[in-house]
N, CA and C of each residue as an Amber inpcrd file, in Angstrom:
protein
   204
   7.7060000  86.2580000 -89.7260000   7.4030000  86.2260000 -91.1420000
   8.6000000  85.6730000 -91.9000000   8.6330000  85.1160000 -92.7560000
   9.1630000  84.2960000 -93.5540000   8.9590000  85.0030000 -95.2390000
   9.9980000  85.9880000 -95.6790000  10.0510000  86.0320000 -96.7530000
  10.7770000  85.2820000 -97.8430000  10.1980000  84.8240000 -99.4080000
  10.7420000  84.4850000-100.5420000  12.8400000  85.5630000-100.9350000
  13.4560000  84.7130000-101.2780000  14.7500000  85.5940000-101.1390000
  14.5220000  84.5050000-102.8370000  15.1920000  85.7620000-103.7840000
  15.7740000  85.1160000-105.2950000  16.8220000  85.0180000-105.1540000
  17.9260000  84.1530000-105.5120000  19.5440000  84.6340000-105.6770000
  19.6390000  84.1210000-106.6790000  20.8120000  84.8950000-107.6550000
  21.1800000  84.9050000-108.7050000  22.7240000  84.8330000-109.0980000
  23.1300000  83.6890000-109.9030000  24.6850000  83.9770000-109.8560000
  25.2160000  84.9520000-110.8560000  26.4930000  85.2160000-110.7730000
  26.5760000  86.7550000-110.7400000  28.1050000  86.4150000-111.8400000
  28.8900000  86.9710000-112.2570000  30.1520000  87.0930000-112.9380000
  30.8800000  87.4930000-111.9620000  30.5100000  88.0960000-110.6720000
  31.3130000  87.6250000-109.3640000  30.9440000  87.0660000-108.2940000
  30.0740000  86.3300000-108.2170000  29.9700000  85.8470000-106.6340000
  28.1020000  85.5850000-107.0740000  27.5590000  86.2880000-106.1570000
  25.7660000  86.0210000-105.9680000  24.9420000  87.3900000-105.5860000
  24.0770000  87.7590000-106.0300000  23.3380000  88.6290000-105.8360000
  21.6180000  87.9010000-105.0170000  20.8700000  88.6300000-104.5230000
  20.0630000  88.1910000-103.9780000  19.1360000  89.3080000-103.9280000
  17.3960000  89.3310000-103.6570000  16.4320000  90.0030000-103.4300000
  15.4850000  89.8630000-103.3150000  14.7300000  90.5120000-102.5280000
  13.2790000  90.0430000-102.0370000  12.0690000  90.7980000-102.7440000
  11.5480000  89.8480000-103.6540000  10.2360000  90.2370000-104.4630000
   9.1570000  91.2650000-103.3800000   9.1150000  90.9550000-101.9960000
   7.9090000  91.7150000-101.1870000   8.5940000  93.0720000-100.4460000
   9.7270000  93.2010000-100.7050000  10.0700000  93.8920000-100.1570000
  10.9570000  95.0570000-101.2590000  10.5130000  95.7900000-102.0990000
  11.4960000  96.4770000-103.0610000  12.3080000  97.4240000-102.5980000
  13.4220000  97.0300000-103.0640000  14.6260000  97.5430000-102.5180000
  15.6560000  96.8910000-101.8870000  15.0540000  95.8180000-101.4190000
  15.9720000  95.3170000-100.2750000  16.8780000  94.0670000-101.1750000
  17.9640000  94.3540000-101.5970000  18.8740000  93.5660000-102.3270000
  20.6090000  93.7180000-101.9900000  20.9490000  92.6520000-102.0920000
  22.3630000  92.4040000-101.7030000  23.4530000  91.5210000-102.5020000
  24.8500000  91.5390000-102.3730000  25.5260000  90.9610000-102.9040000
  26.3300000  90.3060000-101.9650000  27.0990000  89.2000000-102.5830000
  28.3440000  88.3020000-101.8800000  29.1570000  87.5370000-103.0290000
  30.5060000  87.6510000-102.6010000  31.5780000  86.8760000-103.4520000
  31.0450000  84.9310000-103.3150000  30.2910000  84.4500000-102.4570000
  29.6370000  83.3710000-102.1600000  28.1750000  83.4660000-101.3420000
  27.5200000  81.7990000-102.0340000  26.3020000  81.6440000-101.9350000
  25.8820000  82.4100000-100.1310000  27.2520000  81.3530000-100.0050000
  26.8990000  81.9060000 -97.7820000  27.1790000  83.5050000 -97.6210000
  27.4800000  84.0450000 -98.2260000  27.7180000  85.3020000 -97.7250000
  27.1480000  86.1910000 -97.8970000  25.8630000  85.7480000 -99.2520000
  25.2210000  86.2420000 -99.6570000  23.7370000  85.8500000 -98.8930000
  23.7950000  84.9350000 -98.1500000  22.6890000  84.6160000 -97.8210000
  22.7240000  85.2770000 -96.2370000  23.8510000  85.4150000 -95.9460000
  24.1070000  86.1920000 -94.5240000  23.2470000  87.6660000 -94.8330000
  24.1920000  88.5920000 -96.1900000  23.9040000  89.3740000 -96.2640000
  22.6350000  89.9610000 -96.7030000  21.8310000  88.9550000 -96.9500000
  20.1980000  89.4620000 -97.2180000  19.7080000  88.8790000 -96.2340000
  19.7860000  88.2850000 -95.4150000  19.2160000  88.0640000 -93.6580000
  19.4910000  89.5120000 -92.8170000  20.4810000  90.1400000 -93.0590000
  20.8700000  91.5030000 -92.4770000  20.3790000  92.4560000 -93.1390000
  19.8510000  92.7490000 -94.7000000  19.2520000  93.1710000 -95.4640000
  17.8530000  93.5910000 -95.2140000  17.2510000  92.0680000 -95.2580000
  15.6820000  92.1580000 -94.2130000  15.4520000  92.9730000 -93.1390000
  16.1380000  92.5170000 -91.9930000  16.2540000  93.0100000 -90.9920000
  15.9400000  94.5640000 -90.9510000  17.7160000  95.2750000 -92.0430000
  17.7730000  96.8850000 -91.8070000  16.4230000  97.1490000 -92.0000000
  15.7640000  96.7240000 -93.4270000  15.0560000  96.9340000 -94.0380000
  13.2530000  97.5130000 -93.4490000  12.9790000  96.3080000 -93.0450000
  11.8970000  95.9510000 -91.8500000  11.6980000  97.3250000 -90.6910000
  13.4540000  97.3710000 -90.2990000  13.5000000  98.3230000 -89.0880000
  12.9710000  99.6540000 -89.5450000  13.6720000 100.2530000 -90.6420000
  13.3050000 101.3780000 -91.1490000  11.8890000 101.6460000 -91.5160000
  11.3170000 100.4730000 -92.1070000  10.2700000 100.8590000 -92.3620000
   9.2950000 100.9040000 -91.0710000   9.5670000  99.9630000 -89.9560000
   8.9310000 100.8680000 -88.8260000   9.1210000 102.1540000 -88.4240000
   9.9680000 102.6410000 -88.2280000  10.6730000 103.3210000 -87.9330000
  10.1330000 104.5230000 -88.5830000   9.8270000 104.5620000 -89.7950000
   9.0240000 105.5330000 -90.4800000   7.7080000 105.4720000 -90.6660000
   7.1720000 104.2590000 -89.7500000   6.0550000 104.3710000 -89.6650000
   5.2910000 103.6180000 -91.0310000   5.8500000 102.9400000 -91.8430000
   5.2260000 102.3040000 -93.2920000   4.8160000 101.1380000 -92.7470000
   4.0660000 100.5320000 -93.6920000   3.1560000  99.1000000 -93.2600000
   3.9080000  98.3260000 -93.5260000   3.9570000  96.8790000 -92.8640000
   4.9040000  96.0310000 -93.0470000   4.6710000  94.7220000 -94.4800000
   4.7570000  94.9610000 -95.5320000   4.0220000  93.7810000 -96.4850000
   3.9900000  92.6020000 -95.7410000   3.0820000  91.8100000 -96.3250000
   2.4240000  90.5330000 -95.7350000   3.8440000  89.7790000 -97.1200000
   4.2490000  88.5450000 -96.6250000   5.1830000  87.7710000 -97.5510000
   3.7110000  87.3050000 -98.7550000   3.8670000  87.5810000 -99.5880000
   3.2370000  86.4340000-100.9610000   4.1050000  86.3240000-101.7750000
   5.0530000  86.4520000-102.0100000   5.7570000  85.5700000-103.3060000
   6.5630000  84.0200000-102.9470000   6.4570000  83.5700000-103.8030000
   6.7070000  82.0290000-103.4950000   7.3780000  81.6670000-104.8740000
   8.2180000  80.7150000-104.7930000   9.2420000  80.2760000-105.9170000
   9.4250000  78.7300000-105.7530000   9.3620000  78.1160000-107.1120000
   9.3100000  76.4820000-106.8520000  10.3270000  76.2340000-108.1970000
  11.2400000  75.2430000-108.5390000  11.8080000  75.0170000-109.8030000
  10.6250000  73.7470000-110.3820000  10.8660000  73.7730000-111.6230000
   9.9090000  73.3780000-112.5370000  10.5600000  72.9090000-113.2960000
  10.4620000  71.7030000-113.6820000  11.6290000  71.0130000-114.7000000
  11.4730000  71.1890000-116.0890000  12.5880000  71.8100000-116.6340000
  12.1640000  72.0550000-118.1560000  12.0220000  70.7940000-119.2440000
């Protein structure tokens, strides 16, 4: 599965989060570190929720830029 990730720049570095998945959000002083750290994010994320037995969301959010 292939989830949508937002990142957002930050007054320090980048923040990031996944619309299908609430909760699962992360930070980095850079774009790459931030993108590491919500790949590892997913992951914990995913595990636990097996793990407790919760359903896994299906990915639907999708993001495109749109020229103003």
């Amino acid at each position: 599965m292939k989830y949508t990730v937002i990142f957002e720049k930050t007054n320090t570095g980048f923040s990031a989060y996944v619309p299908d998945l609430p909760g699962c959000i992360t930070t980095g002083h850079t774009k790459e570190e931030t993108e590491h750290n919500i790949q590892e994010a997913i992951h914990g994320h995913l595990e636990l929720m097996r793990e407790e037995g919760l359903p896994i969301p299906e990915p639907t959010t999708t993001a495109e830029l749109i020229p103003a």
